[in-house]
C-alpha positions as CSV (number, residue, x, y, z in Angstrom):
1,X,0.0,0.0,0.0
2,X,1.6,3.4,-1.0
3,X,1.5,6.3,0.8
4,X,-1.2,9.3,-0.3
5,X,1.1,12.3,-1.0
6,X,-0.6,15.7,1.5
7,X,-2.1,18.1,-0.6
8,X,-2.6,21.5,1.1
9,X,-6.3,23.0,1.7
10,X,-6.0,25.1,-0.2
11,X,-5.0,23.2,-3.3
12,X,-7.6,20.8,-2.2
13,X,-10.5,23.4,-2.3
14,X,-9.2,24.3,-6.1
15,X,-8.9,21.3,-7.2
16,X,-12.5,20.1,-5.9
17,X,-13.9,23.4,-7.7
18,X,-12.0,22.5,-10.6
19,X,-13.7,19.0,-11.1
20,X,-16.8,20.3,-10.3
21,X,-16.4,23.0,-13.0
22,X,-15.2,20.7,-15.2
23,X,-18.4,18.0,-14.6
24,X,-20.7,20.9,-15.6
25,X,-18.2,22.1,-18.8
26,X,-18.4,18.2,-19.7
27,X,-22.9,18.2,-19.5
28,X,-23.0,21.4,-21.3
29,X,-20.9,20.3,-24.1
30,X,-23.2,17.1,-23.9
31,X,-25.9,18.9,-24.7
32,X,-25.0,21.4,-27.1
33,X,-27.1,20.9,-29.7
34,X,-23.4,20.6,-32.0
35,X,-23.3,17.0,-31.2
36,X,-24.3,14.3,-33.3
37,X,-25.6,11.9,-30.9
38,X,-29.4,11.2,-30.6
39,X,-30.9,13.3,-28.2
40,X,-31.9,10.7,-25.6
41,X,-28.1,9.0,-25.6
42,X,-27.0,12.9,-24.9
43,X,-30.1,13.1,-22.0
44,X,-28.8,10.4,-20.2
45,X,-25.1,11.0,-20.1
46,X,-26.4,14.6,-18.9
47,X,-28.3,12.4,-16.2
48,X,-24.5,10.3,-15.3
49,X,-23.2,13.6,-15.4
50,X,-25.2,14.8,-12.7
51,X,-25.3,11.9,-10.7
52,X,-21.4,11.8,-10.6
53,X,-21.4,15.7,-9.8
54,X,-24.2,14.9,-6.8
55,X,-21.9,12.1,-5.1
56,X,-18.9,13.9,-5.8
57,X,-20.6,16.9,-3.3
58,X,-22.1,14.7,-1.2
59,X,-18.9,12.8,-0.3
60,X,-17.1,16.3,-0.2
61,X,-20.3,17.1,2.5
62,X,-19.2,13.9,4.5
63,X,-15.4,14.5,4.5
64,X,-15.7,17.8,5.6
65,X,-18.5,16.9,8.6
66,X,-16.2,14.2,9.9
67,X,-13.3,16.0,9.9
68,X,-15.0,19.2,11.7
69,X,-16.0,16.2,14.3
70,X,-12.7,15.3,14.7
71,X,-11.5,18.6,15.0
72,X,-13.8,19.5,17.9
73,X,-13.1,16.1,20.0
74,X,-11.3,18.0,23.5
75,X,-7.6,16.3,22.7
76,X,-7.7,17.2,19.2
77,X,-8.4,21.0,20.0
78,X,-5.8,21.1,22.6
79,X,-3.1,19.7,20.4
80,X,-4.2,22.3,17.8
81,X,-4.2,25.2,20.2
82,X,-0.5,24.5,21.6
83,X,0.7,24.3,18.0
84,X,-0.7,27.5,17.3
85,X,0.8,28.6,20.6
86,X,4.2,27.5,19.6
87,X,4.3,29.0,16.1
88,X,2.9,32.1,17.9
89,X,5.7,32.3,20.7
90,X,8.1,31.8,17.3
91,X,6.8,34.2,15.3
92,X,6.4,37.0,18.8
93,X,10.0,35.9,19.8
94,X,11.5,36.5,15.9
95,X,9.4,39.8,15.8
96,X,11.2,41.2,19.1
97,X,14.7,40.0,18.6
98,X,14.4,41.9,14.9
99,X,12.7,45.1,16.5
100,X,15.6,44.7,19.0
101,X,18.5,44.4,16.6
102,X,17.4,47.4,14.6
103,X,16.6,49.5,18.0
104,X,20.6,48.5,18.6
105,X,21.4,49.8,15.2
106,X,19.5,52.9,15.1
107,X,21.8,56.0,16.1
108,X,20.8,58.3,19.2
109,X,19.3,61.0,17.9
110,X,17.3,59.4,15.2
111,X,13.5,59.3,15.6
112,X,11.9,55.6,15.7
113,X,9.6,54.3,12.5
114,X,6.6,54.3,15.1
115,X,6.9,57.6,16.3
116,X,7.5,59.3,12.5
117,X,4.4,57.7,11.5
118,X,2.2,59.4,14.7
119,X,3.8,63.0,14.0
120,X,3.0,62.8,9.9
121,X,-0.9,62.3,11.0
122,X,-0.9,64.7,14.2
123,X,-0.1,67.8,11.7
């Protein structure tokens, strides 16, 4: 059994609207009136169409219930908040050493970025 390569949400989200896009791009060519097939032959692969477009959303319905149960389950939630903490204490603790480093580059007399930004609207 291989592996399923990750796929991020976001990607997942385009790709889902892509195939749904493409479902419906597929029953309107069906039925253009272009095509040479009887009528009924084009009816009913309209009618597959739609039936594949219907479990297709359906399933995406499912997928995205039980993973918002899973989500919400008490352990789940906490494991998700203290990654968020970490990245948070990261991102806080890059944030001050950088705002640090250029306080300890910045001459004397020279007037911080905050404070320059204040006086230009206080005129």
């Amino acid at each position: 059994m291989t592996a399923m390569p990750t796929v991020p949400n976001s990607h997942f989200f385009c790709l889902s609207f892509a195939v749904m896009r493409m479902i419906e791009d597929t029953k309107k060519w069906v039925l253009s009136p272009e095509r040479k097939a009887p009528q009924t032959t084009r009816e009913y692969a309209a009618h597959r169409l739609d039936t594949v477009l219907d479990k297709f959303l359906k399933t995406m319905q499912t997928t995205a219930t039980h993973l918002q149960e899973k989500l919400l389950r008490p352990e789940i939630r906490q494991k998700g908040k203290e990654q968020v903490r970490e990245k948070a204490r990261d991102s806080v603790l890059q944030l001050l050493s950088r705002l640090q480093a250029e306080q300890m580059q910045r001459k004397p007399g020279d007037i911080p970025a905050a404070e320059k930004s204040e006086n230009r609207f206080q005129k």
